[in-house]
VEXMI-346746 format. One record per atom (N, C-alpha, C, CB): residue number from 1; x negated, y negated, z negated; atom name. Coordinates in nm, 2 decimals, m for minus. Atoms other than C-alpha are relative to their C-alpha. Glycine has a CB too. Example, Ala and Ser with C-alpha at 12.3 -4.5 7.8 and 13.67 -1.06 7.14 Angstrom:
# residues 2
     k       c1       c2       c3    a
     1    m0.09     0.12     0.00    N
     1    m1.23     0.45    m0.78   CA
     1    m0.09    m0.12     0.00    C
     1     0.10     0.00    m0.12   CB
     2     0.09     0.11     0.00    N
     2    m1.37     0.11    m0.71   CA
     2     0.08    m0.11    m0.08    C
     2    m0.04    m0.05     0.14   CB
# end
This chain:
# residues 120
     k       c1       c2       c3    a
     1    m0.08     0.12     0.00    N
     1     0.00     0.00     0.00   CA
     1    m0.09    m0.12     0.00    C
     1     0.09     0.00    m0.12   CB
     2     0.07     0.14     0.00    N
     2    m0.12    m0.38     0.05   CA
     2     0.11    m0.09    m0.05    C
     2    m0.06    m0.05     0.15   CB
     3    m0.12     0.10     0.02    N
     3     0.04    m0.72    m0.02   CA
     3    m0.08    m0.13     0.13    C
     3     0.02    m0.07    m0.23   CB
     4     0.04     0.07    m0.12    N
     4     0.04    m0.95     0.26   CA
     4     0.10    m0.10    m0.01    C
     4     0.00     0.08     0.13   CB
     5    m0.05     0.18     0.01    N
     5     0.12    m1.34     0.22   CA
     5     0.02    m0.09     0.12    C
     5    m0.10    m0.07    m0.07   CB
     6     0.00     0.09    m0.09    N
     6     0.20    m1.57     0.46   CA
     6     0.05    m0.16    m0.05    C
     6     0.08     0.06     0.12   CB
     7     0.01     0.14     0.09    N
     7     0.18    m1.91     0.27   CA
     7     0.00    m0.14     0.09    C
     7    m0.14    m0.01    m0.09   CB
     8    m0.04     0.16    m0.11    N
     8     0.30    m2.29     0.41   CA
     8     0.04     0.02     0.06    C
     8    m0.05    m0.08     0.07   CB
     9    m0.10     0.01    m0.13    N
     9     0.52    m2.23     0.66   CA
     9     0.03    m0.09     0.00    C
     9     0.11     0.06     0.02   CB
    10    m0.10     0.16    m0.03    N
    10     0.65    m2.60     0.74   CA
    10     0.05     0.02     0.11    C
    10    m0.08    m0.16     0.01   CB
    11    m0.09     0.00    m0.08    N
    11     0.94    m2.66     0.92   CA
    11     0.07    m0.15    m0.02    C
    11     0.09     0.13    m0.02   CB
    12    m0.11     0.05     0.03    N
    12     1.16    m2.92     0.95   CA
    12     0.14     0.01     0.06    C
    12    m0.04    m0.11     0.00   CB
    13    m0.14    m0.05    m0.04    N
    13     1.51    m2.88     0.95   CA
    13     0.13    m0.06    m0.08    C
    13     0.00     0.16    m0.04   CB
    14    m0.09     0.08     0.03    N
    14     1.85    m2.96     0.86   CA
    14     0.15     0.06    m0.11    C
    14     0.02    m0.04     0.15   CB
    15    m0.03    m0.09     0.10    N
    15     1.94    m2.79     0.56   CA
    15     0.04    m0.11    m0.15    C
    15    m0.15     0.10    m0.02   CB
    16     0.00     0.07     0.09    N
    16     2.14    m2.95     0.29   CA
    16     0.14     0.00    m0.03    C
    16    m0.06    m0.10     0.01   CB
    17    m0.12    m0.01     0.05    N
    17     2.48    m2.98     0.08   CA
    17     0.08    m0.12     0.07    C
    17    m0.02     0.00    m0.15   CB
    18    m0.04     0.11     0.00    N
    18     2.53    m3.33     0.15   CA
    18    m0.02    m0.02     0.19    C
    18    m0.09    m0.11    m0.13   CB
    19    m0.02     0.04    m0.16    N
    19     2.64    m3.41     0.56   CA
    19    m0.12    m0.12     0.05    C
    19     0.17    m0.07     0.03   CB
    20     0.11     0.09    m0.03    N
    20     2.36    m3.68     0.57   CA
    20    m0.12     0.09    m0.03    C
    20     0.00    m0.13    m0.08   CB
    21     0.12    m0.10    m0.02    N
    21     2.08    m3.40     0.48   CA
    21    m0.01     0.08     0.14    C
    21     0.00     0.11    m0.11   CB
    22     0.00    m0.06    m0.12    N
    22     2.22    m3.19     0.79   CA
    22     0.01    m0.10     0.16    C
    22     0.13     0.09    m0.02   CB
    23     0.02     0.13    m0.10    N
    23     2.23    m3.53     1.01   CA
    23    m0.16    m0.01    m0.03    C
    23     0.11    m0.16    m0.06   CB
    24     0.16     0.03    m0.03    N
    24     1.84    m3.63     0.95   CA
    24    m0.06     0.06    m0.05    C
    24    m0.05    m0.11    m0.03   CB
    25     0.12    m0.09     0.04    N
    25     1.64    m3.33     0.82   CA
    25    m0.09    m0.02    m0.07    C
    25    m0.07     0.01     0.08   CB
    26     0.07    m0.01     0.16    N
    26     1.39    m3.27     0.57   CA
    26    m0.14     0.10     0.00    C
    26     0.13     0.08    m0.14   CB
    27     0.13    m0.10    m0.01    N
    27     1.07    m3.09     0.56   CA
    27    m0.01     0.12    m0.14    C
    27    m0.16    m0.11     0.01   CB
    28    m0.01    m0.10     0.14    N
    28     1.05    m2.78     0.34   CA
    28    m0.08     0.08     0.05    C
    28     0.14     0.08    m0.04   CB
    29     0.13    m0.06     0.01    N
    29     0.79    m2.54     0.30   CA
    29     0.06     0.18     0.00    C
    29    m0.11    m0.06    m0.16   CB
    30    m0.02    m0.20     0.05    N
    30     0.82    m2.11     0.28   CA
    30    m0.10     0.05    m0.03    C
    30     0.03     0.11     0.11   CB
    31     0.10    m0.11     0.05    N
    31     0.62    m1.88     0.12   CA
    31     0.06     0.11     0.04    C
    31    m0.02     0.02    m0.13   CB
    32    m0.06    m0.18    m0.04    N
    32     0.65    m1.52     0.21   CA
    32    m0.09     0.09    m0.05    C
    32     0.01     0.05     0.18   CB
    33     0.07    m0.05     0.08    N
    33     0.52    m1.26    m0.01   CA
    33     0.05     0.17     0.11    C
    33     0.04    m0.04    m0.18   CB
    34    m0.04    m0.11    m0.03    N
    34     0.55    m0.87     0.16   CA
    34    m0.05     0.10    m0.01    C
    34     0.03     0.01     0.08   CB
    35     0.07    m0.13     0.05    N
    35     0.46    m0.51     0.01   CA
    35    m0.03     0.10     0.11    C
    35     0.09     0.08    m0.09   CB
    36    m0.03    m0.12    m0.12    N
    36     0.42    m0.25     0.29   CA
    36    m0.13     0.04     0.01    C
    36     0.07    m0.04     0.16   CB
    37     0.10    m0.07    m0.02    N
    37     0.17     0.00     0.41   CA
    37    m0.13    m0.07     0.08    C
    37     0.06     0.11     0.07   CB
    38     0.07     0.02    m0.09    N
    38    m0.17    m0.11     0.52   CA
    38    m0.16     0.07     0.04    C
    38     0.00    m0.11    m0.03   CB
    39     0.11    m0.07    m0.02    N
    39    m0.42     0.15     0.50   CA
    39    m0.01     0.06     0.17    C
    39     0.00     0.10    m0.10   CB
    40     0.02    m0.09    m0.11    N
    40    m0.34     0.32     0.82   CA
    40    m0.11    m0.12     0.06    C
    40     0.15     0.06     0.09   CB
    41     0.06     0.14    m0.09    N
    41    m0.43    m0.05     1.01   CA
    41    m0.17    m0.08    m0.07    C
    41     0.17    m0.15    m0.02   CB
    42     0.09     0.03     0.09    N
    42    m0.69    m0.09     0.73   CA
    42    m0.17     0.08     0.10    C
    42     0.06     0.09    m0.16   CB
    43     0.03    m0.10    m0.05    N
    43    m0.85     0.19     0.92   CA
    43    m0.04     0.02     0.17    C
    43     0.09     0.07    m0.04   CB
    44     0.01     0.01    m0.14    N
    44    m0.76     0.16     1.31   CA
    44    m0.03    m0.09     0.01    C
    44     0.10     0.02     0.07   CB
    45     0.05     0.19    m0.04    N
    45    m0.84    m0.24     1.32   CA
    45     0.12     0.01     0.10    C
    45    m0.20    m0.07     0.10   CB
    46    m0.08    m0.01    m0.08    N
    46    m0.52    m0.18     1.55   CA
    46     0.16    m0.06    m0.03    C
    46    m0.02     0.12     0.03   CB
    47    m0.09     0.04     0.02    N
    47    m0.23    m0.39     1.56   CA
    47     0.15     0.09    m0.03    C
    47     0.00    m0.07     0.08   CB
    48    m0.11    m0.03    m0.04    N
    48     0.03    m0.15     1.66   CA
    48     0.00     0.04    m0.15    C
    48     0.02     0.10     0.13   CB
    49    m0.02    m0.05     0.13    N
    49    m0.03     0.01     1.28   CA
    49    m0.01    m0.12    m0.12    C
    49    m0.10     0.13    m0.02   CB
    50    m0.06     0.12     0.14    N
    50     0.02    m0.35     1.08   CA
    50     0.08    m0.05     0.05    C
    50    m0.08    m0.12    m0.08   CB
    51    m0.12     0.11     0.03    N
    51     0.28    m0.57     0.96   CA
    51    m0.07    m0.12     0.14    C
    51    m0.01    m0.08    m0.22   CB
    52     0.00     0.11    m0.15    N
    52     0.29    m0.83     1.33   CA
    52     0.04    m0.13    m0.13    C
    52     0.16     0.04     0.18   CB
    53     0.04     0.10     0.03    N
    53     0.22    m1.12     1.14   CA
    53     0.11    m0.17     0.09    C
    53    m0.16     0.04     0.05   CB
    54    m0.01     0.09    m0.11    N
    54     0.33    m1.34     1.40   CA
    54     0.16     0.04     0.02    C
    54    m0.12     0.04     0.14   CB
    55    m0.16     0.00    m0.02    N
    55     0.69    m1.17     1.47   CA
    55     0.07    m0.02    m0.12    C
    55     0.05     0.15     0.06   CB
    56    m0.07     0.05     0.12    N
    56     0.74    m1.22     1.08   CA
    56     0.02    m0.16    m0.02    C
    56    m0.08     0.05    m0.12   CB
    57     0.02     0.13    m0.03    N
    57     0.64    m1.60     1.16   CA
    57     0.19    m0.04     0.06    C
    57    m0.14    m0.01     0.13   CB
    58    m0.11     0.03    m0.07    N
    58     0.91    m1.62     1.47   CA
    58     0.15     0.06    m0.07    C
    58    m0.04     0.06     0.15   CB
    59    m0.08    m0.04     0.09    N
    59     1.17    m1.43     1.18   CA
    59     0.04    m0.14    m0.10    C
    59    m0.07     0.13    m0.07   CB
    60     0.01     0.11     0.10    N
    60     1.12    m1.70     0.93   CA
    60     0.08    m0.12     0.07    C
    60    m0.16    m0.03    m0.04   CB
    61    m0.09     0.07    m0.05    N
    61     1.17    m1.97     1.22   CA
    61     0.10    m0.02     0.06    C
    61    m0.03    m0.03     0.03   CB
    62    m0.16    m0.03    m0.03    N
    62     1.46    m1.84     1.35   CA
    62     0.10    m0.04    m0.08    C
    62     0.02     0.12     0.01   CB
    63    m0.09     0.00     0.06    N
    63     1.64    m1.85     1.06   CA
    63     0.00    m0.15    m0.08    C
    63     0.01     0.13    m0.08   CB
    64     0.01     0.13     0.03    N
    64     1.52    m2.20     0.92   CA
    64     0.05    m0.12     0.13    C
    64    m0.17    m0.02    m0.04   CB
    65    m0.04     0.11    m0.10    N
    65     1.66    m2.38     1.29   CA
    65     0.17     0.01    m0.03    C
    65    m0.05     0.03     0.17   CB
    66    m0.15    m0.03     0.00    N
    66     2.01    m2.23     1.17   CA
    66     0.07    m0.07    m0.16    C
    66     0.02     0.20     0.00   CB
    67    m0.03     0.11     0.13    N
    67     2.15    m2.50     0.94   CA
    67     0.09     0.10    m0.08    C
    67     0.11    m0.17     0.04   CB
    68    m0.09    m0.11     0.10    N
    68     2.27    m2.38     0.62   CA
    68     0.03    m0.16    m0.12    C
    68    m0.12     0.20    m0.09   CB
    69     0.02     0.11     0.11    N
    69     2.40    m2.58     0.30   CA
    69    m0.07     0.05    m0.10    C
    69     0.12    m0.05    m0.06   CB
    70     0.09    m0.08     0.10    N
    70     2.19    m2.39     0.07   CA
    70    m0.09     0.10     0.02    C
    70     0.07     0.05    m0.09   CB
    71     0.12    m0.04    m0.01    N
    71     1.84    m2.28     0.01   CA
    71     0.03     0.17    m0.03    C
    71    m0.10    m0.08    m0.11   CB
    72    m0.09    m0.13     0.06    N
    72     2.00    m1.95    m0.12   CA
    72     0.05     0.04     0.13    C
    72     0.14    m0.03    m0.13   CB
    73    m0.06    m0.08    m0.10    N
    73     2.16    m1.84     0.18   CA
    73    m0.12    m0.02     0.11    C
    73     0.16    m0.05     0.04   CB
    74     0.11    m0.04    m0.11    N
    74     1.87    m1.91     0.43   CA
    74    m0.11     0.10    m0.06    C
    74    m0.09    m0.15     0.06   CB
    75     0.09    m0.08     0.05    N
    75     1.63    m1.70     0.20   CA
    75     0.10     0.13     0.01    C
    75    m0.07    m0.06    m0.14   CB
    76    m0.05    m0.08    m0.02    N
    76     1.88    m1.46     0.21   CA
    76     0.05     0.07     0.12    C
    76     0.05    m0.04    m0.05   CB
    77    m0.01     0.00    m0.16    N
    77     1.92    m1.43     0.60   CA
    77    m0.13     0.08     0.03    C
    77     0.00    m0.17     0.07   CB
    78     0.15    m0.08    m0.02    N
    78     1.54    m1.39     0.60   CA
    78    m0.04     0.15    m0.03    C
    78    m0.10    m0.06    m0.10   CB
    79    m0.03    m0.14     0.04    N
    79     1.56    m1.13     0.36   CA
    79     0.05     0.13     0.07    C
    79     0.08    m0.01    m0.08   CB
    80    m0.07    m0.07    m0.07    N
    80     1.81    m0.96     0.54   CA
    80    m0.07     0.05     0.14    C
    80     0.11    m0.07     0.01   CB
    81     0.07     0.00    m0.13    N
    81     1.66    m1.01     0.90   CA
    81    m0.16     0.09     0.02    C
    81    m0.01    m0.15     0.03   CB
    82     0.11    m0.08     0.01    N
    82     1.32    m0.85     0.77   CA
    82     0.03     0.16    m0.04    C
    82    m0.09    m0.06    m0.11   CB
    83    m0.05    m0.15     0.03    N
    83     1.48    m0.54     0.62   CA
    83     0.05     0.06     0.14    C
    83     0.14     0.00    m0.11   CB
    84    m0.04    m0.04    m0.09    N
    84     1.64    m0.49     0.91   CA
    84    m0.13     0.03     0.13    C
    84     0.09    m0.10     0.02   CB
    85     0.10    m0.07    m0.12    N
    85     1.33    m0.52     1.17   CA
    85    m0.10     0.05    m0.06    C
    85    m0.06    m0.09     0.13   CB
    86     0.10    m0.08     0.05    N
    86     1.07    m0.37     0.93   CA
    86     0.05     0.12    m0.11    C
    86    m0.10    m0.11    m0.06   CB
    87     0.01    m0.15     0.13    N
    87     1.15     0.02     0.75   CA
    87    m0.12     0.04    m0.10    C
    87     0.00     0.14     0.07   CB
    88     0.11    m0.03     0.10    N
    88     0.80    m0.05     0.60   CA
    88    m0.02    m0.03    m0.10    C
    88    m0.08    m0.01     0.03   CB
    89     0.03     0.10     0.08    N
    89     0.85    m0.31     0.40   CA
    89     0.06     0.07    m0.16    C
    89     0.07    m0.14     0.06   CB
    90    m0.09    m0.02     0.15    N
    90     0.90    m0.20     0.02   CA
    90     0.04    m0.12    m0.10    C
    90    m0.07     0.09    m0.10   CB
    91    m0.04     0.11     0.10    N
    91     0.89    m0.52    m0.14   CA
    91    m0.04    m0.15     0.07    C
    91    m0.09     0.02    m0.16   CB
    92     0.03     0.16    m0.05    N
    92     0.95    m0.90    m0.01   CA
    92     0.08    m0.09    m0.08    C
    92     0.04    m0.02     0.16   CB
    93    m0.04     0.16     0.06    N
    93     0.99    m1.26    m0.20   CA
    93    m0.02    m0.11     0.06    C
    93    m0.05    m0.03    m0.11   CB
    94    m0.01     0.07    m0.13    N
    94     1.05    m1.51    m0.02   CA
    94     0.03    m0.11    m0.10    C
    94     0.12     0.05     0.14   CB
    95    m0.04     0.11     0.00    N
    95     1.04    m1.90    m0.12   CA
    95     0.01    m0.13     0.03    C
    95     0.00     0.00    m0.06   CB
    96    m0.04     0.13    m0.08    N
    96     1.17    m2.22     0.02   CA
    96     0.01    m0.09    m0.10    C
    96     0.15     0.01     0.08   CB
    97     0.02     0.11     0.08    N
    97     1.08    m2.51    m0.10   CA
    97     0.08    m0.12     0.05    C
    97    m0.12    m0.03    m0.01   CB
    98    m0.03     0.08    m0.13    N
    98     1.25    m2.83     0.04   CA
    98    m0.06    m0.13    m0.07    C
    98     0.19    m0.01     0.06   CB
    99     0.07     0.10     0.06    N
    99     1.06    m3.14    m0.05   CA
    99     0.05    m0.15     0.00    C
    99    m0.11     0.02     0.06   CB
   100    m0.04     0.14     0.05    N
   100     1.15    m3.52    m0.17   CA
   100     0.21     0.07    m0.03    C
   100    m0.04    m0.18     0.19   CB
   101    m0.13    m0.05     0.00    N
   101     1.50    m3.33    m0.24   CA
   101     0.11    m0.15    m0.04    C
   101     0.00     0.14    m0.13   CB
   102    m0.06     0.15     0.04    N
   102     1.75    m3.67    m0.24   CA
   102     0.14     0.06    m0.12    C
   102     0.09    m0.12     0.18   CB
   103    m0.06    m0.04     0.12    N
   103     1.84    m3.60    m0.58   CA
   103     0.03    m0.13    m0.13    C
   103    m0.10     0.11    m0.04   CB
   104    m0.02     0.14     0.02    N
   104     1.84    m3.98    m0.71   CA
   104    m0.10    m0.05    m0.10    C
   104     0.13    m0.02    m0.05   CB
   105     0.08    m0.01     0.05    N
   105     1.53    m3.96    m0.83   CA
   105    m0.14     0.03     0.06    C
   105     0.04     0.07    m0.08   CB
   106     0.17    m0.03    m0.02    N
   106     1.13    m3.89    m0.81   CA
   106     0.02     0.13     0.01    C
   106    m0.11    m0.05    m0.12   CB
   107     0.03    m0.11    m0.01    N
   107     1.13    m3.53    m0.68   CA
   107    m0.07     0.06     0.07    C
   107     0.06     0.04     0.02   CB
   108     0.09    m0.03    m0.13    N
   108     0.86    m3.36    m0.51   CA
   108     0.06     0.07     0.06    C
   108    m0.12     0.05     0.00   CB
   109    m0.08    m0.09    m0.09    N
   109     1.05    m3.05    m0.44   CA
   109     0.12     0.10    m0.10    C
   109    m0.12     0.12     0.10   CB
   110    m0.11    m0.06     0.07    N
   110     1.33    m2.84    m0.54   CA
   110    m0.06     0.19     0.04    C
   110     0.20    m0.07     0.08   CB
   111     0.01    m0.13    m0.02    N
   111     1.25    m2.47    m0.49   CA
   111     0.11     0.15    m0.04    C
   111    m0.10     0.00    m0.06   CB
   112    m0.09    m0.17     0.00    N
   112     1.46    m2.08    m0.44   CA
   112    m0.09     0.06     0.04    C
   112     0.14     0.04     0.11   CB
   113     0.08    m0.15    m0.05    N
   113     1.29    m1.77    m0.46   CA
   113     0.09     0.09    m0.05    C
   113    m0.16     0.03    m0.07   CB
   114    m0.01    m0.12    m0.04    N
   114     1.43    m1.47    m0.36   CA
   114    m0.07     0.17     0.02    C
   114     0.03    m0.04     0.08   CB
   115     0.09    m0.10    m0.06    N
   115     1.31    m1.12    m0.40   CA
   115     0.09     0.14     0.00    C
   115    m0.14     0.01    m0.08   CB
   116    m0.08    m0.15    m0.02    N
   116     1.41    m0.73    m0.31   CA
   116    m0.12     0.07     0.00    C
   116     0.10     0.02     0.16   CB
   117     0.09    m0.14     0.01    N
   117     1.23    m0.43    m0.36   CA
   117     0.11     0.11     0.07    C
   117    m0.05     0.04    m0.20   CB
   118    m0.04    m0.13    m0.10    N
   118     1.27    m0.09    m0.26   CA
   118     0.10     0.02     0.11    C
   118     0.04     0.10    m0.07   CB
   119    m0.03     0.00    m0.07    N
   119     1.36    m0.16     0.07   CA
   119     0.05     0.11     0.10    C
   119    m0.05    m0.07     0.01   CB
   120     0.05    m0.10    m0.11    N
   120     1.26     0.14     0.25   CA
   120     0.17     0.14    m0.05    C
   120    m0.23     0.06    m0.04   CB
# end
């Protein structure tokens, strides 16, 4: 087993409770945390036997261009959408940050994390 991170994801997008967050956008950050097998690829140096990196990327941005009103349901999408195209994965946490959150105040960011185990 390995753990394989993919840290800062920035996006901006149009994610928010309030109809003026989904009108002008907001920059928010992802983390992605994922358990799954990596010795075989440890071994071959061969893509076909690791986690694609890159198609977990184009997963992430997929589901951050699809407005939502809550940080909770796009991490939840993700979630979902990885279970679905990876059977290897045993454990993923996933969190979304969204940053200056217009909360009426000094905020840097507001943060949801999401996680699932024994996927497989």
């Amino acid at each position: 087993m390995g753990i394989i991170e993919i840290e800062g994801m920035e996006f901006y997008a149009y994610h928010g409770h309030f109809a003026a967050e989904q009108l002008v956008g907001n920059r928010f950050i992802v983390d992605l945390k994922v358990k799954t097998e990596c010795l075989k690829a440890a071994e071959s140096d061969d893509l076909s036997d690791a986690l694609d990196y890159q198609n977990v990327y184009r997963i992430v941005k997929e589901e951050m261009e699809i407005k939502s009103r809550l940080l909770e349901n796009i991490a939840g999408r993700i979630l979902n959408r990885l279970e679905k195209e990876y059977n290897s994965l045993e454990y993923v946490k996933i969190k979304i940050s969204k940053l200056n959150p217009p909360m009426g105040g000094e905020i840097g960011k507001v943060s949801v994390t999401l996680e699932r185990s024994n996927m497989t």
